[in-house]
N, C-alpha and C positions, 0 to 999 in steps of 0.2 A: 429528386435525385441528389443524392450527399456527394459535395467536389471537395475531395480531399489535395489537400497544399501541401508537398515538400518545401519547406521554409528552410534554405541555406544558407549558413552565416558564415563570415569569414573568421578564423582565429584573432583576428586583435579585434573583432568588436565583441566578442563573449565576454572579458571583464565589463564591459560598459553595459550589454546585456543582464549580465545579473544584478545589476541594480533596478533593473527596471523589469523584472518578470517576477521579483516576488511579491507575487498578487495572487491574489484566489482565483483570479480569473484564466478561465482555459479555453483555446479555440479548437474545441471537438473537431476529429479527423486530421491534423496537422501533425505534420514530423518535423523536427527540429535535431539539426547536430550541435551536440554538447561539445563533443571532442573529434578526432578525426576518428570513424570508424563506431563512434558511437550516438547512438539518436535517442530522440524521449519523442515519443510518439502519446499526444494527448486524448483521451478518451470522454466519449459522447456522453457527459452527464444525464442528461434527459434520457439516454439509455442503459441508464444505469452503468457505463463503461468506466471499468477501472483504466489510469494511463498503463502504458509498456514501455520498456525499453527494450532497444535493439542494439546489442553487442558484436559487430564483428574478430570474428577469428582468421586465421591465416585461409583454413578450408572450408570453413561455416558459421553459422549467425547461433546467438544464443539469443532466446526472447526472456522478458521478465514478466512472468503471467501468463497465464491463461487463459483470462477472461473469464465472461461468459461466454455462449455458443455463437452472439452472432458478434460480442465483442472480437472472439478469434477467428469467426472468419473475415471480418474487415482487416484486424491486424496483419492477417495473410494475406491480403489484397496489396495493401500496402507493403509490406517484406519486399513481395514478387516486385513494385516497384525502384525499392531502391539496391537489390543487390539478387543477382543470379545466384549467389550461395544457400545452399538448403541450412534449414535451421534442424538443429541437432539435437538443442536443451532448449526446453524452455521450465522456467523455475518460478515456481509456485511460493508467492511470499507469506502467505498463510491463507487456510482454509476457506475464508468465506467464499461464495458463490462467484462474485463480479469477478474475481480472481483464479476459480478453479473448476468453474465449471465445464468452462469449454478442454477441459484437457483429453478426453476420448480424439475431438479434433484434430489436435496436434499430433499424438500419437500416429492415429489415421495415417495423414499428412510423413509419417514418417521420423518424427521427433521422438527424444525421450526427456519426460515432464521428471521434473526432482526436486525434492525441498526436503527439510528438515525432517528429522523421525516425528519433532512434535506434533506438528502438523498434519502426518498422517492418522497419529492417535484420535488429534481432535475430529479429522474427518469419519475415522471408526466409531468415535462419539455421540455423535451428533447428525450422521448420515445412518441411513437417507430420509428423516425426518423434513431437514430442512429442503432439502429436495424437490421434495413432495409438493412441498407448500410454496416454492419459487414457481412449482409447473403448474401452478394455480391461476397463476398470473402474468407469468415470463409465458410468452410464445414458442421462445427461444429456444426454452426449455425443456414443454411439452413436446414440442416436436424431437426433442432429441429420443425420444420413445422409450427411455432408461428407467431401469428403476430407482436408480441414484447415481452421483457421479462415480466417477473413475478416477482411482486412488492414483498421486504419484510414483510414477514405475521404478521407480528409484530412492531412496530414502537415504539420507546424512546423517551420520550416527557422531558425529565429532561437530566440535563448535564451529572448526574451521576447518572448510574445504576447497580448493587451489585446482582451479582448470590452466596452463602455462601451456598453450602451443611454441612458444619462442615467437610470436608476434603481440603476445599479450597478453597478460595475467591478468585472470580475474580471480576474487576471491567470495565465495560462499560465507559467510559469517551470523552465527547465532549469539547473541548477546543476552538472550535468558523473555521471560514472561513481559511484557507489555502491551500490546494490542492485543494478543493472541496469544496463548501459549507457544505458538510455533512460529512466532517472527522471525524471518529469514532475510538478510540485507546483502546484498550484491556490490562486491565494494572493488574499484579500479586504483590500484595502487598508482599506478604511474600516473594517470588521468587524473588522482583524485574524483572520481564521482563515485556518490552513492545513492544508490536508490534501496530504498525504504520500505518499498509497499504501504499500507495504513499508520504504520510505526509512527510517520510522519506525512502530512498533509497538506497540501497550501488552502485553507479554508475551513469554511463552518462542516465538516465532511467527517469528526470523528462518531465513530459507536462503538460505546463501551459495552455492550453484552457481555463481550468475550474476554474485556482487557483485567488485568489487573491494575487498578487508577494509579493507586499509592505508591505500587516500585515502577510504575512506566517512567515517571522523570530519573530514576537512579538507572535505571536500564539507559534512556537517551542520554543523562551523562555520562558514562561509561563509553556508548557508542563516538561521542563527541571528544574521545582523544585522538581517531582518527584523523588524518590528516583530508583535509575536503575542501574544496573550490567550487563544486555544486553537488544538490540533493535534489533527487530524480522521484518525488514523492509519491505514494499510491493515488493520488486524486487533485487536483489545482494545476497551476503552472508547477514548473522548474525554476530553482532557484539557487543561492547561495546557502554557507552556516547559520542565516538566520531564520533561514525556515525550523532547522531544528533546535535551534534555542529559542526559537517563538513556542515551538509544538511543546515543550521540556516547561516550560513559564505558565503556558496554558492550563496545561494539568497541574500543574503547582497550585497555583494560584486559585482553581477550580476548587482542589482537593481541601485547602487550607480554608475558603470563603465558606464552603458545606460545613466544614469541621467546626466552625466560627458559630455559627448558625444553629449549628445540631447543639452545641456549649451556651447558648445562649436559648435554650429551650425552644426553641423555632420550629415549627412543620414543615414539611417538604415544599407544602404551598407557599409560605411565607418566606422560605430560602428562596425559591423558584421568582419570584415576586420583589427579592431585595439586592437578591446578589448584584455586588459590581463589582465587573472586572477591569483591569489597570487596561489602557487605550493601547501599549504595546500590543497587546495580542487582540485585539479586535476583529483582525482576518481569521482569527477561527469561531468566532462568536456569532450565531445564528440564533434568532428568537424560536422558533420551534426545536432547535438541536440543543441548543443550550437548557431549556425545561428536561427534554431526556435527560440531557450529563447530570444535573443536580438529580434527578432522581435517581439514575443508577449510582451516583456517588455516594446519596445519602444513606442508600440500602448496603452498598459496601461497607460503611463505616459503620453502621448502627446492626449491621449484624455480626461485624470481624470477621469477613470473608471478603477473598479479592470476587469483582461484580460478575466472574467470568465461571463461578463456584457457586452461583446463586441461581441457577437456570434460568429461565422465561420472565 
């Protein structure tokens, strides 16, 4: 039986808090409030669960994601616990599966799912291929008895898009190609917090299939003129600015090390084998994740295509 924890903090200890949660590490099933009325709700690695966040409105809740199927129904398990408000939006931060599969659920439930137009593209793209091959092995999935998932009922055709009940602005914001074509970041002006989706991480948690490597740190610089006290990422804890100048350093530093490598006549094996990255970003460095990034890196750079332009 999974015991899922509402973890409440009090406002004056969240500064003190975020020095101490940026860590890779995440306690699956736990809620936590960022600000008043807004929570990051951590998701079950081992089941593949992307985290959420939950935004209260004056009359209703926004969620951030999808999930997968049984990722949203736990989400909704949890909701029902900390707030009788129905949930209205729940917003899709790019395509991948952990993130959008469960959206028929929500709808179901009464929601309406939204994210960027790119996003949808990519799901017209790419579905229901991937689908297919998740119902292979996800349970979750298979049982959903679908042939593919369920597009965002909604679509964002502008960079930036402003939900303002007069208790709370939120803001919708697309800052261009880096993880995903369709990276979509959810941003609380007045709270400063932002959540990210995969954009940014706390952990060895990136996959570059889809991303473009080379502009994702000019995308995360750009994102970083924003004003922020914390980032609500697609996978690890919650944290401060430094998760996303860790995540921005990361690919930097990745991109440049390959590049080094590929200049110095090197094979993927022997990048894979030599690369060292600076101990600053170590929280994203994993021995099997990190053999991927070099090689979809090196195939990005050695064929002049971003990695997400290069299929399978």
């Amino acid at each position: 039986m999974r015991i899922r924890t509402v973890l409440l903090l009090g406002l004056g200890s969240l500064a003190a808090l975020a020095l101490v949660v940026s860590r890779s590490y995440a306690n699956p099933e736990t809620i936590r409030i960022v600000a008043p009325g807004v929570w990051f709700r951590e998701g079950d690695r081992d089941q593949g669960h992307c985290n959420n966040a939950i935004i209260e409105m004056k009359d209703y809740l926004i969620v951030v994601d999808a999930g997968y199927p049984s990722g949203a129904r736990a989400t909704m398990e949890d909701v029902r616990r900390i707030s009788h408000k129905p949930v209205r939006y729940v917003f899709d931060t790019h395509h991948h599966g952990d993130h959008t599969y469960g959206n028929s659920l929500w709808t179901e439930a009464g929601a309406t799912t939204l994210a960027f137009k790119e996003l949808a593209d990519e799901m017209q793209r790419l579905e229901p291929a991937r689908w297919q091959a998740a119902a292979k092995t996800r349970p979750d999935v298979a049982e959903m008895h679908r042939d593919g998932p369920e597009l965002p009922k909604q679509t964002i055709n502008e960079p930036l898009y402003v939900l303002n009940d007069g208790s709370r602005k939120v803001e919708f914001r697309y800052f261009g190609w880096g993880h995903t074509r369709g990276d979509g970041y959810v941003y609380l002006p007045k709270e400063q917090v932002l959540c990210t989706g995969d954009a940014v991480v706390n952990g060895p948690y990136n996959n570059l299939k889809d991303a473009d490597i080379a502009g994702w740190p000019t995308v995360l610089h750009t994102v970083g003129k924003l004003k922020i006290k914390f980032i609500l990422p697609g996978h690890g804890m919650f944290g401060g600015r430094e998760l996303l100048t860790g995540q921005e350093e990361f690919l930097t530093e990745l991109h440049k090390g390959v590049e080094d490598g590929i200049a110095q006549g090197k094979t993927v094996e022997q990048i894979q084998a030599s690369l060292q990255l600076p101990p600053a970003v170590d929280a994203w460095v994993g021995d099997a994740s990190l053999k991927r990034q070099v090689q979809d890196t090196y195939r990005e750079i050695k064929e002049g295509k971003p990695r997400g332009d290069l299929g399978q």
